[in-house]
C-alpha angles and dihedrals in degrees: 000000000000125000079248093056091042085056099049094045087054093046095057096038088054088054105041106038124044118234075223110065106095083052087054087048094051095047089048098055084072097049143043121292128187082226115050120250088254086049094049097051094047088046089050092054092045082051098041086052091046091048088056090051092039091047087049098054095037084060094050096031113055085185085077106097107129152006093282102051089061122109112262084238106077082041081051089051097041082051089038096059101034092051082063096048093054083059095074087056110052130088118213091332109314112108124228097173085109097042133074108188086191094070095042095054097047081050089054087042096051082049091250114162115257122186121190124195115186087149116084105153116193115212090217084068095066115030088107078071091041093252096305109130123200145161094272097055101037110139114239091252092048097046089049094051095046092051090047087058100049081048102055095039083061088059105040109017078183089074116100115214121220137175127188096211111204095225078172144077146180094202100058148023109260117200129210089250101047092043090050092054091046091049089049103049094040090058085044092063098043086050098054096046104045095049119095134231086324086317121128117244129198115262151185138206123167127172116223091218077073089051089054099060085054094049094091091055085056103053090039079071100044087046088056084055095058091242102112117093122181131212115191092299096344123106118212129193107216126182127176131229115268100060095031113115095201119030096208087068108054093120132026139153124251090185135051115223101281092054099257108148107247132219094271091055102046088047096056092042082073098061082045096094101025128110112252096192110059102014108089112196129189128177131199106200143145114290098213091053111038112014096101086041092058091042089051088046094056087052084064101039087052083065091046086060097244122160127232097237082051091067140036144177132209102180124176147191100266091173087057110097091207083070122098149136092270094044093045087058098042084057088043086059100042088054100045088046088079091064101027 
């Protein structure tokens, strides 16, 4: 190799991959990670391989430049493997990679506020009822998330429900009657499965159509970051690679092409105002939905300064028809019976 080349390797290493990765990794063994310490470390070897192949073909192909200029394929193998790895830690199909009881459990001991949301209800489910939701029509992902809830309540009362209910959609006209009856009956529900034995319970409800008129507020911050990029009327969030977690999601839009804020973005439009430092949040939710969301919204939430042990993610395998209320709890217990 040529002292050029040298040069250049050393330029992009320098760029790319922090000197002080191994020190973060270090520091990291003694505290929480999203990801847990086995997960960090796999996914620092499948990094370290991809930086070598990246490296090669930055020094022969001058149209590297960026994230976005590598081959999908290095991005397939980083998914491939990592898909393998959630495995281990999955139980009958519901997925804890993302969640440490442990630390859930210290933050609701300290008397730290936790909020779960496992209900997420989406208004196009449930035109055909005119958006009146009960018992009777609740959607598979909806009913497992409510008696998760209920579940979980049981365990921990400490714990605050919350549900960001999607009173829009891209797909269909939604009129006021029908979103009204949609907003009431979803409360209704949260309500109903997060009281105990006749006794209120703490809860939240918030429309997204309200998170989308916050969303604004949201990127003007991540503008000042430097991490906003625009394309005619899309909005993209772009990181760079040094402080990026997850190399797959550098870039990603928050937009679709006529400007309309997407899920992603009206999701984290919710985290925006809340205190990091003291707020703990953890979701149950569907993996196939909503598992690359989650992992885009803690890139933003890594800008926002939030810490791993203040957020945590239980996904499953909604399409699986093993999967159930019943069998999502029973996960759930065998779980929580390592800390209580």
């Amino acid at each position: 190799m040529n002292n050029e080349a040298v040069n250049r390797q050393e330029i992009w290493l320098e760029r790319i991959f922090p000197t002080d990765f191994d020190t973060r990794l270090a520091t990291l063994a003694a505290q929480e990670t999203r990801k847990t310490l086995e997960g960090f470390r796999k996914y620092k070897l499948m990094k370290d391989r991809v930086k070598s192949e990246v490296v090669r073909d930055a020094i022969n192909n001058k149209n590297i430049k960026s994230i976005r200029d590598i081959p999908e394929n290095y991005k397939t193998e980083i998914s491939r493997e990592i898909e393998e790895f959630d495995r281990h830690y999955s139980i009958g199909g519901v997925y804890f990679l993302y969640c440490h009881f442990h630390s859930i459990i210290e933050h609701l001991r300290t008397g730290k506020r936790v909020e779960l949301e496992a209900f997420r209800p989406r208004i196009e489910n449930y035109i055909d009822s005119n958006g009146i939701i009960t018992y009777d029509n609740l959607k598979k992902e909806d009913r497992i998330g409510l008696e998760a809830t209920r579940f979980l309540k049981s365990i921990f009362p400490e714990i605050i429900p919350v549900s960001i209910a999607f009173d829009l959609s891209k797909s269909i006209e939604v009129k006021p009657n029908i979103k009204n009856n949609f907003l009431k009956t979803a409360e209704k529900m949260l309500s109903v499965y997060s009281d105990l034995d006749d006794m209120k319970s703490e809860y939240f409800l918030t429309p997204a159509s309200v998170l989308s008129s916050r969303v604004s507020e949201l990127i003007g911050k991540l503008n000042e970051l430097k991490l906003i990029e625009k394309d005619s009327n899309e909005i993209f969030f772009s990181s760079n690679l040094d402080t990026v977690e997850d190399i797959r999601f550098l870039r990603f839009p928050l937009s679709d092409e006529r400007g309309r804020w997407n899920d992603l973005a009206i999701n984290a439009a919710y985290f925006y105002e809340k205190d990091k430092n003291q707020d703990t949040y953890f979701c149950i939710l569907p993996k196939k939905q909503y598992y690359s969301q989650e992992d885009k919204l803690w890139e933003i939430l890594l800008k926002l300064d939030y810490i791993p042990e203040k957020y945590h993610n239980i996904f499953y395998d909604l399409e699986s028809d093993s999967i159930t209320p019943e069998s999502v709890i029973e996960a759930l217990k065998s779980k929580l019976s390592m800390f209580i």
